[in-house]
N, C-alpha and C positions, 0 to 999 in steps of 0.2 A: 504494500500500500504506500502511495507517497505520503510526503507531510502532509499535516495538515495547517496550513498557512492564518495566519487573520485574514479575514475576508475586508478589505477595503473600502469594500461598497457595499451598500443592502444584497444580500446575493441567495440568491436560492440554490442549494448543491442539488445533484443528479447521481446515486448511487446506485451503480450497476455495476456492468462485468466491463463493458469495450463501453466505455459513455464519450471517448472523445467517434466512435465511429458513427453516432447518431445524429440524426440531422438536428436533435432539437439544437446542439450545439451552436447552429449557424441562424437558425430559427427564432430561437430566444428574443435578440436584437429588436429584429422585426416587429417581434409580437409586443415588447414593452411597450416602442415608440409608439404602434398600434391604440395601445391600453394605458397611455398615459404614464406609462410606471416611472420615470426620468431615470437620473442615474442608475443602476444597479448590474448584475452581471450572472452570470451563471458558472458552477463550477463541476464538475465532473470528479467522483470519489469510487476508484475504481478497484474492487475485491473483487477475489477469487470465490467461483461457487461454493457453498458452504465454510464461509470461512469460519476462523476462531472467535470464541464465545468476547476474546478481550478484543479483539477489531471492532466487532460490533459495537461495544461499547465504547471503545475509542471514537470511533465516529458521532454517536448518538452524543455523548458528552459532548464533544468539538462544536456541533449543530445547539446542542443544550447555551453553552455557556460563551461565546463568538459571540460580539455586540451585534456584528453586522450580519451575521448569519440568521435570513429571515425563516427558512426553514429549508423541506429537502424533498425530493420524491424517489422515492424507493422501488426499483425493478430488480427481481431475480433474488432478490432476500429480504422479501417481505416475512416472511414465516420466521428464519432463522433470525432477523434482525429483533423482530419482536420476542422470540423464545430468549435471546441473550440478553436482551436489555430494557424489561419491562419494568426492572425497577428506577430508570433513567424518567420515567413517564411521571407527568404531574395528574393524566387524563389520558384517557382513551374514548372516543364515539362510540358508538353503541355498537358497527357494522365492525369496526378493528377489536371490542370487545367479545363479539358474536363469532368472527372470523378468526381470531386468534394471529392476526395479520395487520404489517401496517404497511401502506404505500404513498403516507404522506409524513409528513413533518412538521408543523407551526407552533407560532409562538404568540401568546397573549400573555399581557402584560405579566412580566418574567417566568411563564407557564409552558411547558411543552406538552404538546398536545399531539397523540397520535391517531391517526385515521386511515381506515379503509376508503377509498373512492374504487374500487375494482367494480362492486356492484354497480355504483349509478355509472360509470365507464360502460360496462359490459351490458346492461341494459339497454343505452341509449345505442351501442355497438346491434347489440341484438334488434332490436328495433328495426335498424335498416338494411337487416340480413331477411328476416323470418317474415314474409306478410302474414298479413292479420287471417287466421281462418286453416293457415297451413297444417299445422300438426293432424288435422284427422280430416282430411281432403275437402274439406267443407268451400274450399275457396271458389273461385268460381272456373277457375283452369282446371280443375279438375282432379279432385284426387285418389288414393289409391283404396278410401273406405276401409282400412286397414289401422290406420294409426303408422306413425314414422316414428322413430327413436332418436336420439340424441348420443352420439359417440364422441366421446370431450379423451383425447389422449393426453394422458400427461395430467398428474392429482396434484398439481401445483398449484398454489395462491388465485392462476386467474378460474383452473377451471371449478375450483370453490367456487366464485363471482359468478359463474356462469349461470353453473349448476343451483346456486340458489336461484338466480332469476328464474330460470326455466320452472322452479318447481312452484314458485308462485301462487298459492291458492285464487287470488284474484282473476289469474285467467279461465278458469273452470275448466272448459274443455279444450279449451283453446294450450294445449301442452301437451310433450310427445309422449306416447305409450309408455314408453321406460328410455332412461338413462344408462349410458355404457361406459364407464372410466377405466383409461387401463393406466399402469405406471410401471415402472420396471423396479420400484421400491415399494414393498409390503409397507414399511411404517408411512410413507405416505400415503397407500391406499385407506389402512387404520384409521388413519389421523382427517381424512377426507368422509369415511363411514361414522366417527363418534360424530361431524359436527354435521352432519348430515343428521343423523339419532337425534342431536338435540334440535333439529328444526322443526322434527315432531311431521316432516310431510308423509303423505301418502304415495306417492308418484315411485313408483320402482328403479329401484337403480341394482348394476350389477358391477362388481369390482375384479379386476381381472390381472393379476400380475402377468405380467409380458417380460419375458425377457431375451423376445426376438421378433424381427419385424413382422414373420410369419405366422404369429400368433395374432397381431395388429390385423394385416390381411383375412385372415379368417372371420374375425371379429364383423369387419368391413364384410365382407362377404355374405355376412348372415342378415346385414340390416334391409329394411323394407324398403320401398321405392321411395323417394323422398325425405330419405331421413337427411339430420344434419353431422357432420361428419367437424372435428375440430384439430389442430394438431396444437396443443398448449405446454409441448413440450421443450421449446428452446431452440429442438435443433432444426438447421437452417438460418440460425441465427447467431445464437451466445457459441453452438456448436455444429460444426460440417453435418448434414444427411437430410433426410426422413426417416420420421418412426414406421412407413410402409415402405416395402419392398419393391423392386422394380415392378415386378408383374402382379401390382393389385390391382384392383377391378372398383371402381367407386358401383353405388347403385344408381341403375336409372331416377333421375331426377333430383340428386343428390345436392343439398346445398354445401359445398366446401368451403371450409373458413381458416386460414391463414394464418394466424396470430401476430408471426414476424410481418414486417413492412421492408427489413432487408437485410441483405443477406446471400444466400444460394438459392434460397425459396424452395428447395427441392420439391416440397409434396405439394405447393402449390401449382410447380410446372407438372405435376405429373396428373393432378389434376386438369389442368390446362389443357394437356393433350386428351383427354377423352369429353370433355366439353360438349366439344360439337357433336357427337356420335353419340351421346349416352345423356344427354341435357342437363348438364350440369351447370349448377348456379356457382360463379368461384369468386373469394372473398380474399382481401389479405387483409392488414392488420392496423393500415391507415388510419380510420375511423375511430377505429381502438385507439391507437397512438394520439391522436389530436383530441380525442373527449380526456382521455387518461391526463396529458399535463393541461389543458385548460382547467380542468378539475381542479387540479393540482394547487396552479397561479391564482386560482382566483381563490382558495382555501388561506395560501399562504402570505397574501399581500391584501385580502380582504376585498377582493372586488366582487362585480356580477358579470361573468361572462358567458353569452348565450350559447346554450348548447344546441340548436336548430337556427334557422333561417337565413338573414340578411349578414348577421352579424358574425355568427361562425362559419356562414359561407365565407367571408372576406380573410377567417384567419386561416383558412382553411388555402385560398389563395395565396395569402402571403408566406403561408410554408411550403411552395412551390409545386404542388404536387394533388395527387385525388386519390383516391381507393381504384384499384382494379376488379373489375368486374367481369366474368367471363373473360381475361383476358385482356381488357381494353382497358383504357382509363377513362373513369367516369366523373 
């Protein structure tokens, strides 16, 4: 880990694996001048997966006690950050409570405050994957009267956030037949079923240690026409691959979702190539990316920033880029 420097200016940190490779790097800028914020800066705090229980704390204190340090947004050791260093916390939100997870960082009046934003991210995420009506063919395209399933790879922090949206009692019907998580770590799967137990749903979920992509494939192979298919596993991103194998087979009508925005993208090309042949819907991780630190900046600097319309279309612009869709950029 490098130093950890005094921050000079109001500065929000970025704790991940590779933070100088992400665009928010160059992004930030844009988006202050955007949002009024004036001077301040961004800094990138880059650990190794799973790192030491005293890193963590090192960092959370630094963030803690740094005048200008306005707080921080956390990827890739949401879960570990908070297991090492809950006692650093003055507060937690109900969702970083509930979750056992934190992906944010702020500070009131000498208070650190730790929060989950994965949910309202992965929702407002989900929203512009899933139309309204899909899960049990109701829609008006047509469905498969069968019920579709939800395949989240990878029992990490986001596909927590997912996995509770989707189980949402408020949607009634409108949610997929069962849930499929695979991980290639038992204690994640564990640790993904007790807070799932304490959410008290109904909605089936099946946990499935994998500890090869052939098992993924299988998985994939068994789901019904139009299920939702996720890869929230890192790789293609923090790490080279995909969790499937060269020769899997998505199902007809399959919506594909991305997580990474960059990277190799493997599974999302490999989606990509059966698209047109087998009607698949394909998603990367964009939307994700820009609700996740909007979320963030307006948590930790105290503002209101819109998450639809006029106004997050334009930030959406200014960080040069769109979600892909089927392949396109939309």
């Amino acid at each position: 880990m490098q130093p950890l420097l005094p921050a000079t200016l109001p500065t929000l940190h970025f704790i991940g694996v590779t933070t100088r490779q992400s665009s928010i790097m160059t992004i930030f800028s844009r988006w202050a001048e955007a949002l009024g914020l004036g001077a301040c800066a961004i800094n990138g705090i880059d650990l190794p997966l799973h790192a030491s229980p005293e890193a963590y704390r090192d960092v959370v204190s630094f963030v803690r006690n740094d005048p200008h340090s306005r707080g921080a947004l956390v990827t890739a050791h949401k879960i570990d950050l908070l297991h090492a260093a809950s006692g650093l916390f003055d507060e937690l939100d109900p969702h970083a409570a509930s979750l056992h997870e934190v992906s944010c960082l702020s500070k009131r009046h000498g208070r650190l405050i730790g929060h989950a934003k994965d949910p309202i991210s992965a929702r407002l995420a989900l929203d512009a994957i899933v139309p309204p009506g899909h899960w049990h063919g109701v829609d008006e395209q047509g469905g498969n009267g069968q019920g579709a399933d939800a395949f989240l790879i990878g029992a990490g922090g986001a596909t927590t956030a997912i996995s509770w949206n989707l189980m949402q009692p408020r949607h009634g019907r409108d949610r997929p037949r069962r849930i499929v998580v695979s991980d290639i770590d038992e204690a994640r799967l564990q640790g993904l079923r007790r807070f799932h137990a304490s959410v008290g749903s109904d909605l089936p979920v099946e946990y499935v240690l994998t500890k090869t992509t052939a098992q993924n494939d299988w998985i994939l192979q068994g789901l019904p026409r139009g299920s939702l298919t996720v890869n929230a596993t890192g790789l293609g991103k923090d790490r080279p691959g995909s969790p499937l194998g060269p020769d899997a087979r998505f199902p007809d009508g399959c919506l594909v979702w991305e997580l990474n925005y960059r990277g190799d993208l493997v599974f999302l090309a490999q989606a990509e190539a059966q698209a047109a042949s087998s009607g698949l819907a394909t998603f990367d991780g964009w939307n994700y990316f820009l609700h996740g630190w909007t979320q963030v900046i307006a948590e930790v600097f105290a503002l209101d920033i819109p998450s639809s319309g006029e106004g997050f279309d334009a930030l959406s612009t200014l960080a040069g880029g769109a979600p892909r869709r089927n392949g396109a950029v939309r």
